[in-house]
C-alpha positions in Angstrom: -54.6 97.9 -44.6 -56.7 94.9 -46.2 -55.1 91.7 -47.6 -57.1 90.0 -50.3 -55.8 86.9 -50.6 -56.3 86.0 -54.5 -57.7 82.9 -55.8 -55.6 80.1 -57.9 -59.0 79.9 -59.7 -60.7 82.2 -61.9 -64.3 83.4 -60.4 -66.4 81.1 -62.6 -64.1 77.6 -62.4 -64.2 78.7 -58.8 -68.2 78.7 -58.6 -68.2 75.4 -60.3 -66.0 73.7 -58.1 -68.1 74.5 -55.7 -71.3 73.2 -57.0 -69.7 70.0 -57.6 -68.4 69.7 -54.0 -71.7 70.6 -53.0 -73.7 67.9 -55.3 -70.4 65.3 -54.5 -71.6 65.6 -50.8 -74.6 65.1 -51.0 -74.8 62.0 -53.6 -77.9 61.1 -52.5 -76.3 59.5 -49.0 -79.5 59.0 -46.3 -78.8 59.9 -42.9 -77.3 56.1 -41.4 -80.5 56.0 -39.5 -82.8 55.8 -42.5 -80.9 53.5 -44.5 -82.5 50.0 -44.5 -81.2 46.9 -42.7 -80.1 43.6 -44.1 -82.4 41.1 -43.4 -81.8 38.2 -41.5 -79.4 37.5 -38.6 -76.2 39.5 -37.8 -73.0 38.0 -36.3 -73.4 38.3 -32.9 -70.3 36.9 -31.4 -67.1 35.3 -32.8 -64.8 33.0 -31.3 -61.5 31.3 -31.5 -60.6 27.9 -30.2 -64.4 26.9 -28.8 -64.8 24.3 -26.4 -68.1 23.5 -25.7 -68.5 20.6 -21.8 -71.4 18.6 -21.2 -71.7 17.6 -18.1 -73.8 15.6 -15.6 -73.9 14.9 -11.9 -70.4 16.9 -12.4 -69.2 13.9 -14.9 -68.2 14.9 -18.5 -70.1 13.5 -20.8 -68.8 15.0 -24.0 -66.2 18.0 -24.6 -66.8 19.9 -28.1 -63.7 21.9 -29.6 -64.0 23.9 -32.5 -61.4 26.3 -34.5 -64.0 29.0 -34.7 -67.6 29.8 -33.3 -69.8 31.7 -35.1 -73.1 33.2 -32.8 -76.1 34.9 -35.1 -78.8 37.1 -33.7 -82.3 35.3 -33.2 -80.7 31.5 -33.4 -80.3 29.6 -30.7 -77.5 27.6 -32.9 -73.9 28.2 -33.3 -72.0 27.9 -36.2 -68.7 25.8 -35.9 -65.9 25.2 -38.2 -63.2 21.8 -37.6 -65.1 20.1 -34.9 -63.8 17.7 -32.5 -65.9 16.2 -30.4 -64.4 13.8 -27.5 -67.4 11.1 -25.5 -66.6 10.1 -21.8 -68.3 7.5 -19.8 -67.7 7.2 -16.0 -64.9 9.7 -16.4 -63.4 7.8 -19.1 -62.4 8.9 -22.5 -64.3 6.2 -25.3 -64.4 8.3 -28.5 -63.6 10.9 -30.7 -65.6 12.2 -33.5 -64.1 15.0 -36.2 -65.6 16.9 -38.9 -65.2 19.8 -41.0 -68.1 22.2 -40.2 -71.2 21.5 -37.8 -73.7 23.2 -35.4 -74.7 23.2 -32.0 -77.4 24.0 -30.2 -76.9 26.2 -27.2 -80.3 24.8 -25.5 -80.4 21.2 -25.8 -77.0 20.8 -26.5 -77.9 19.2 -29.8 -74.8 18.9 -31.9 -75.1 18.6 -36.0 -71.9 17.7 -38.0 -71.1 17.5 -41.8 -68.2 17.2 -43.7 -65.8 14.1 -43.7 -67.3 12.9 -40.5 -65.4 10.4 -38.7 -66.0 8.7 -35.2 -62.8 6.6 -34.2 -63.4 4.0 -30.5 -60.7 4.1 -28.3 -60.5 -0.2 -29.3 -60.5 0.9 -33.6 -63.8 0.9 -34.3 -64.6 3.2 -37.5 -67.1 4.9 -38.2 -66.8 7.3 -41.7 -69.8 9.4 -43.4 -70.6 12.8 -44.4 -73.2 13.8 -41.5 -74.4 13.1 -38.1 -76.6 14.8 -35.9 -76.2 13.9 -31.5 -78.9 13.5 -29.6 -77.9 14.9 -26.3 -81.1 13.6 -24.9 -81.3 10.4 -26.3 -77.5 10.2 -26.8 -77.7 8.4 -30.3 -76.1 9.5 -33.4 -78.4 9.2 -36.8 -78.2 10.1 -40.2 -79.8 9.5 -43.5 -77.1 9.0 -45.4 -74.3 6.7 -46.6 -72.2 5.2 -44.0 -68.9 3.0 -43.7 -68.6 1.2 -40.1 -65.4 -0.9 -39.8 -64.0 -3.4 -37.2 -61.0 -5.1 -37.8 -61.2 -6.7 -40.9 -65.1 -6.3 -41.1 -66.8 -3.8 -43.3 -70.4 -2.5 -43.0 -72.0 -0.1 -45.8 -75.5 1.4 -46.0 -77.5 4.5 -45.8 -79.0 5.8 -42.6 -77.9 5.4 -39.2 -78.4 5.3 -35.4 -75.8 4.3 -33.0 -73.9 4.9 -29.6 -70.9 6.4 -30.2 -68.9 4.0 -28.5 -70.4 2.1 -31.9 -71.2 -0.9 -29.7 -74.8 -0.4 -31.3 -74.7 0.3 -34.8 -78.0 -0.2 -37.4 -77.6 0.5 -40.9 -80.9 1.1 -42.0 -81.2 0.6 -45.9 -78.8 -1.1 -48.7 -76.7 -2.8 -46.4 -74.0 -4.7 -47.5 -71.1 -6.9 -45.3 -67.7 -7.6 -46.1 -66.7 -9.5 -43.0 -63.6 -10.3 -42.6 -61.9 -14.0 -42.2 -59.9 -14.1 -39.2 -59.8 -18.0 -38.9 -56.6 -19.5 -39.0 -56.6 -22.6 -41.1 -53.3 -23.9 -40.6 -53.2 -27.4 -39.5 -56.5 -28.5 -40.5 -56.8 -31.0 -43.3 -59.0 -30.9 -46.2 
């Protein structure tokens, strides 16, 4: 004995149901191989907590920490986000430098930063501006763009830059202006 089972569906709704499923699945989708690439370079790696040593003669020299590391095909860059950057001389801690976003480059240790940039000394000094780039060869930091450098109760301004980071060499390069500070104590003298 034969079962037929019957059909929900009348013949013809059944036949069209079919030819939609049929033209649904193929909507025109390539095979993944044929389907063309973005352009440009693909995240590569991703990571968490970053920490970037530069060393010599087995002496730190600087220590890099970011929140996140971003690595892109075909660039020999990385992309950071909330840098900290810490300088050491001799073994001993002299600096700090923070900023929202930066770069660094994974050949010549090059490090670009943007985005309230600070650099504090260990003794106070301040140094506040938008961007920096580090020289790991020439171990400078420059910019081309406005700067505040303050020492106790001095206050440099200007645009364009090149200093250690310790900021015991600092030149402002254009527009410079000085508000320095008067630490004299006057008491006692008469006019």
């Amino acid at each position: 004995m034969t079962h037929r089972l019957a059909s929900p569906y009348p013949p013809l709704a059944a036949a069209a149901l079919a030819a939609v499923l049929v033209v649904a699945g193929c909507g025109g989708a390539e095979p993944e191989d044929a389907r063309p690439r973005p352009e440009g370079p693909r995240l590569e790696q991703q990571f968490f907590d970053y920490r970037l040593i530069e060393t010599e003669a087995g002496e730190r020299k600087w220590v890099l920490d970011a929140d996140e590391m971003r690595k892109y095909t075909g660039r020999d860059e990385v992309e950071l986000t909330a840098v900290t950057m810490d300088f050491f001389r001799d073994g001993a801690h002299f600096s700090l430098l923070t900023s929202d976003s930066g770069q660094a480059n994974l050949i010549t240790h090059d490090v670009h930063t943007w985005g309230n940039v600070v650099v504090v000394t260990d003794d106070g000094r301040r140094l506040e501006t938008e961007e920096l780039f580090y020289g790991n060869t020439t171990r400078l930091i420059t910019n081309e763009v406005f700067n505040r450098f303050t020492r106790g109760g001095d206050v440099l301004t200007g645009i364009g830059l090149e200093a250690t980071p310790d900021l015991e060499y600092i030149e402002i390069k254009a527009d410079l202006q000085a508000d320095v500070g008067d630490d004299t104590d006057t008491r006692g003298e008469r006019p």
